[in-house]
C-alpha positions in Angstrom: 130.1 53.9 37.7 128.4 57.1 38.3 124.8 56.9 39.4 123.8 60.0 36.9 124.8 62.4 34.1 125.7 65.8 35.2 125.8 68.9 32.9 129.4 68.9 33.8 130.0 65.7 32.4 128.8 66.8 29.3 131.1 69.8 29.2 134.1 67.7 29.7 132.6 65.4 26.2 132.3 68.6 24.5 135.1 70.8 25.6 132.5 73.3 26.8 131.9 75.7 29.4 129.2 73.8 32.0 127.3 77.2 31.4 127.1 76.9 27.7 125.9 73.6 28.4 123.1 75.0 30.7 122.0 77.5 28.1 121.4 75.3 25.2 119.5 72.4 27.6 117.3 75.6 28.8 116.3 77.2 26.0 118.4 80.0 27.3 120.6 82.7 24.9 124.0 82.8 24.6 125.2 79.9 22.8 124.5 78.8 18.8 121.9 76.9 17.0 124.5 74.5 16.1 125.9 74.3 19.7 122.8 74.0 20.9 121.8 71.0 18.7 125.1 69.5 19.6 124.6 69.6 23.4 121.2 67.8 23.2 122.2 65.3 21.0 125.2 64.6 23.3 123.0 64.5 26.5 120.8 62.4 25.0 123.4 59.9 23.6 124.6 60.1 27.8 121.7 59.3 29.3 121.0 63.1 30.7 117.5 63.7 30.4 117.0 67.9 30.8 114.2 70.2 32.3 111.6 70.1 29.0 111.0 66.5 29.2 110.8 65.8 33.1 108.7 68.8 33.7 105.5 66.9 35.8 101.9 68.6 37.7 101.2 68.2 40.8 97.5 67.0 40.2 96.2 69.2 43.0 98.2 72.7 41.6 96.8 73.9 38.2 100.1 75.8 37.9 102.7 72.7 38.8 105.2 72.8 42.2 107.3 75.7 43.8 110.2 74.0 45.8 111.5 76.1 49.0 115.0 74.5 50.5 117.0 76.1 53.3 119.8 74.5 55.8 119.1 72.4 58.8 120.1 75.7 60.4 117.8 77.8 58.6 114.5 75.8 59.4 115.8 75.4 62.8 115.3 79.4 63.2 111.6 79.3 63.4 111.3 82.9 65.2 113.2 84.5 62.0 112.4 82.0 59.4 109.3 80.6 60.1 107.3 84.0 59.2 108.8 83.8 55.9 107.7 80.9 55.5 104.2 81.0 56.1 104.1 84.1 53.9 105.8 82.1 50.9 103.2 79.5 51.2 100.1 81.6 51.2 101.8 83.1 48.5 102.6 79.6 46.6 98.9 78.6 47.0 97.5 82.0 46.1 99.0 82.0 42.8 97.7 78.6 42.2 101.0 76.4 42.6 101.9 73.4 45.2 104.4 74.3 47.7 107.5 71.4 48.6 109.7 71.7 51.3 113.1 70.2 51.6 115.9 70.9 54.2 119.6 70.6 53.4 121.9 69.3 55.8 125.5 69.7 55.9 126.7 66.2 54.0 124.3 66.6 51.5 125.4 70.3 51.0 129.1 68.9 50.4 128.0 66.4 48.4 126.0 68.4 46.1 123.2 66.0 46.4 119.7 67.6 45.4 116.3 66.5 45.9 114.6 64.4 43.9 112.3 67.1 42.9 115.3 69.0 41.5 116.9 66.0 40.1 113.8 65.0 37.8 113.2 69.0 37.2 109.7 68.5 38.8 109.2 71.9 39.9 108.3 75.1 37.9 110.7 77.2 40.5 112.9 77.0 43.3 113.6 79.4 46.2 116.5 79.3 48.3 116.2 80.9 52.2 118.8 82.0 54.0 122.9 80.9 53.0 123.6 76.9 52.1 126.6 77.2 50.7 127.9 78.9 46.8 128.4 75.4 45.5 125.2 73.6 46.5 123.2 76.8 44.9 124.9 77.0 42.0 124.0 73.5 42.0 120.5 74.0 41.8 120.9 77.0 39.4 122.3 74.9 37.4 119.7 72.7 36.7 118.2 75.4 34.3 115.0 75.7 36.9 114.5 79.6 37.9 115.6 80.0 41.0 115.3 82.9 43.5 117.5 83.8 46.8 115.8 85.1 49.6 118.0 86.7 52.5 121.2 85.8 50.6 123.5 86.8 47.5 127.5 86.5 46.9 128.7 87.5 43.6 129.6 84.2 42.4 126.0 83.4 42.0 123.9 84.4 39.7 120.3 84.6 40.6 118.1 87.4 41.6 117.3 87.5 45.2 115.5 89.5 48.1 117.5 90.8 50.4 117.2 93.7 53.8 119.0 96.7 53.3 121.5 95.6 55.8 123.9 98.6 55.4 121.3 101.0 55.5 119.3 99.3 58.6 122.7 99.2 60.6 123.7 102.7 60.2 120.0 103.7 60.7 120.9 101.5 64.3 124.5 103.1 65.2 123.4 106.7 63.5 120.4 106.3 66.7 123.4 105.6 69.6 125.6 108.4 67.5 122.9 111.0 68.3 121.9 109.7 71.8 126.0 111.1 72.2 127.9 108.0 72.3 131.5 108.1 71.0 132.6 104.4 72.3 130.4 102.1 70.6 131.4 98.4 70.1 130.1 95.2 67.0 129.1 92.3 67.3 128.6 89.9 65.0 130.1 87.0 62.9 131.1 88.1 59.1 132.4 84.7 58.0 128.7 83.0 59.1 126.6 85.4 56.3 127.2 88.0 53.9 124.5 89.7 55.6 126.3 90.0 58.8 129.6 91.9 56.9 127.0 94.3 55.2 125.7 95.1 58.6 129.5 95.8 59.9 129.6 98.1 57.0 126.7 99.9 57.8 128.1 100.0 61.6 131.2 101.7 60.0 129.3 103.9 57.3 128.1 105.6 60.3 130.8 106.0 62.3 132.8 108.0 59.4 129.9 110.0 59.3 129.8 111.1 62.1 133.9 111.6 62.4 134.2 109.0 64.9 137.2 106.2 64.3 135.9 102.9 66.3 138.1 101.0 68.7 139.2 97.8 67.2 139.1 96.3 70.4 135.5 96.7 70.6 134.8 94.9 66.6 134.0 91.5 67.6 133.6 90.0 63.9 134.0 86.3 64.8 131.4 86.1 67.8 129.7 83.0 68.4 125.9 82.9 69.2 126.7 81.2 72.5 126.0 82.6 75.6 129.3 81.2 77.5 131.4 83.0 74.6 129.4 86.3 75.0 129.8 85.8 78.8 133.3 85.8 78.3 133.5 88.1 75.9 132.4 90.7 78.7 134.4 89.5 81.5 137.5 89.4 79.1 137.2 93.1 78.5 139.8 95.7 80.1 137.8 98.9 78.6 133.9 98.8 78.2 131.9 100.7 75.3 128.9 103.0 76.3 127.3 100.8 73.5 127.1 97.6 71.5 125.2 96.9 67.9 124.3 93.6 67.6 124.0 92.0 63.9 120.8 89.6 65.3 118.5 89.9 68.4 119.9 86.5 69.6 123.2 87.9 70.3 121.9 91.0 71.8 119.4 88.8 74.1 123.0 87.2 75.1 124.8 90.0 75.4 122.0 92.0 77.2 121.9 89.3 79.7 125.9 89.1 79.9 126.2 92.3 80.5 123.8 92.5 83.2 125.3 89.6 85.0 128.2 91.4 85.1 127.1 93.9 87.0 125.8 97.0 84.1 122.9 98.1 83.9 121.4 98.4 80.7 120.5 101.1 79.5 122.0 103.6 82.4 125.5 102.1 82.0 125.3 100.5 78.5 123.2 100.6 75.9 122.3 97.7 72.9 120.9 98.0 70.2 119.8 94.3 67.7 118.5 93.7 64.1 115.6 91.8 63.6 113.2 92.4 65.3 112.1 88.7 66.4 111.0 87.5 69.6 114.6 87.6 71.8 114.3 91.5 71.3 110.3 91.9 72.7 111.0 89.6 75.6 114.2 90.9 76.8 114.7 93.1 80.0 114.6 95.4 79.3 112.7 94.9 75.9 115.7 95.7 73.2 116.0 98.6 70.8 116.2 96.5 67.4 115.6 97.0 63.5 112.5 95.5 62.0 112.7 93.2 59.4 109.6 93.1 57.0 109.5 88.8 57.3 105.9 88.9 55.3 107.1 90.8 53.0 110.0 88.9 52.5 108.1 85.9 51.1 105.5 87.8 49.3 108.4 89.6 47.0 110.6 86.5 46.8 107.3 84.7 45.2 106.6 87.4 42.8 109.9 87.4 41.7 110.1 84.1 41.1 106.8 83.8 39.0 108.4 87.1 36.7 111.8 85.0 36.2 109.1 81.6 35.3 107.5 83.9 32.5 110.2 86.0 31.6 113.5 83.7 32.0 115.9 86.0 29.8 115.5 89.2 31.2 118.3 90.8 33.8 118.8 89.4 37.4 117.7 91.8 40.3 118.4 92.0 43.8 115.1 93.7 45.5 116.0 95.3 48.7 114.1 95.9 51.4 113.7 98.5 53.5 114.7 97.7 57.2 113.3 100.3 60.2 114.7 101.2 63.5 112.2 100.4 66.4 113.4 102.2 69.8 112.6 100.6 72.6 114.2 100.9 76.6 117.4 99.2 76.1 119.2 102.6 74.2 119.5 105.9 76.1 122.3 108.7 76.4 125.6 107.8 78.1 126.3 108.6 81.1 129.9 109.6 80.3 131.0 112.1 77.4 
């Protein structure tokens, strides 16, 4: 027997649409009075018991309980996540609400298994960092609670979200090796990991047309792995070098940087590499990396100001805020030495 009533079940009963479903247990436009009436009556008669009567206080937050979930992965990245973080909870606090935590590893991500908190729709709002997976947020979308992406979107979920300007922030990177004079400038990066990482690959080939130069395929490494044996490799295996490489995060261009030194370049008089981010890897490296900045305060400030907006005003548009991501030079870029 199952263990709980899902708003899919109650689609199946009623030969509904699950989002149907979710409109008339939210309060949300879109379906009938009738409809509407019919759903509630039907998840009560189930057992489903929907977001107006589990809402609860946290007794220590005058304004209730912001949830904030992200992968194993995602929490794991303290240099990158864990600023965004701490600006979301000041945030939380400063507008008078509770802050919970929960990470998401990878069984309970298949399984669709939320948290409690979600289950018993204890919170007034949810954020999501950084990519789960579509399924496990539509998951929590559907659970009528508004719900806010930060660092992530796909166009099968619908949810407003704060993202970087990837595209822009990448060619802003590859436009800065373009007018140092380089012609031969290789990717890296992995487009299947994030959505982020494909925009940035775009950008990376935005600029290249721009500039009339056609890249060499051999030198679009769009499956790397953040592992310094593979990026180790990944130099040694190459017949023909680039003058340059953009990197889609600092952590491969710490790797690669290092790679490529072991192997005998010198970075920047024989190569140049340019990251995104603008986290730790890139201020310690040798030399200290040429990266794009990403605003991580700023980041949780929006994402929480958003989310209060959707709590008051649940029916108007979705948005994506973007942004704005800035190129920071530092030693690791400089003119090649070949034409």
């Amino acid at each position: 027997m199952k263990s709980k009533v899902t708003m899919q079940d109650i689609a199946d009963r009623l030969k509904l649409s699950k989002n149907s479903v979710s409109q008339a247990l939210t309060g949300k436009p879109g379906v009938s009075e009738a409809t509407r009436r019919l759903v509630i009556e039907t998840a009560e008669q189930m057992g489903y018991v929907y977001g107006k009567d589990r809402k609860r206080r946290q007794p220590n937050a005058p304004n209730g309980s912001i949830a904030l979930i992200a992968s194993d992965f995602a929490f794991a990245q303290k240099n990158f996540f864990g600023e965004i973080y701490l600006s979301i909870e000041r945030e939380v606090r400063d507008r008078g609400y509770e802050l919970l935590i929960q990470s998401v590893n990878q069984t309970a991500a298949a399984e669709l298994r939320l948290p409690p908190f979600l289950e018993n729709r204890a919170v007034a709002g949810v954020l999501t960092l950084s990519h789960i997976t579509t399924e496990y947020v539509n998951a929590v979308i559907d659970t009528g609670i508004p719900t806010v992406l930060i660092d992530h979107h796909h166009p099968d979920i619908a949810a407003d979200c704060v993202l970087t300007n990837n595209r822009f922030g990448a060619y802003e990177a590859v436009r800065h090796l373009l007018e140092l004079g380089h012609r031969d400038i290789g990717y890296v990066g992995n487009i299947d990991f994030s959505p982020s990482y494909y925009e940035r690959l775009d950008g990376f080939r935005l600029a290249m047309h721009e500039y009339g130069v056609t890249p060499n395929e051999e030198w679009i490494v769009d499956r790397a792995l953040e592992d310094h044996s593979y990026i180790i490799n990944l130099v040694k295996q190459l017949e023909n070098y680039p003058t340059a490489w953009f990197c889609v995060n600092d952590g491969l261009g710490f790797m690669l940087n290092s790679a490529l030194q072991q192997h005998g370049f010198s970075v920047p008089d024989d190569v140049s590499v340019v990251s995104f981010d603008n986290g730790y890897l890139s201020r310690i490296a040798t030399p200290p990396m040429t990266t794009v900045n990403v605003d991580l305060e700023l980041f949780g400030s929006c994402a929480v100001e958003l989310l209060l907006d959707r709590i008051a005003h649940p029916n108007k548009p979705l948005t994506e805020t973007l942004l704005q991501a800035k190129l920071i030079v530092r030693e690791s870029t400089a003119a090649p030495k070949r034409a």
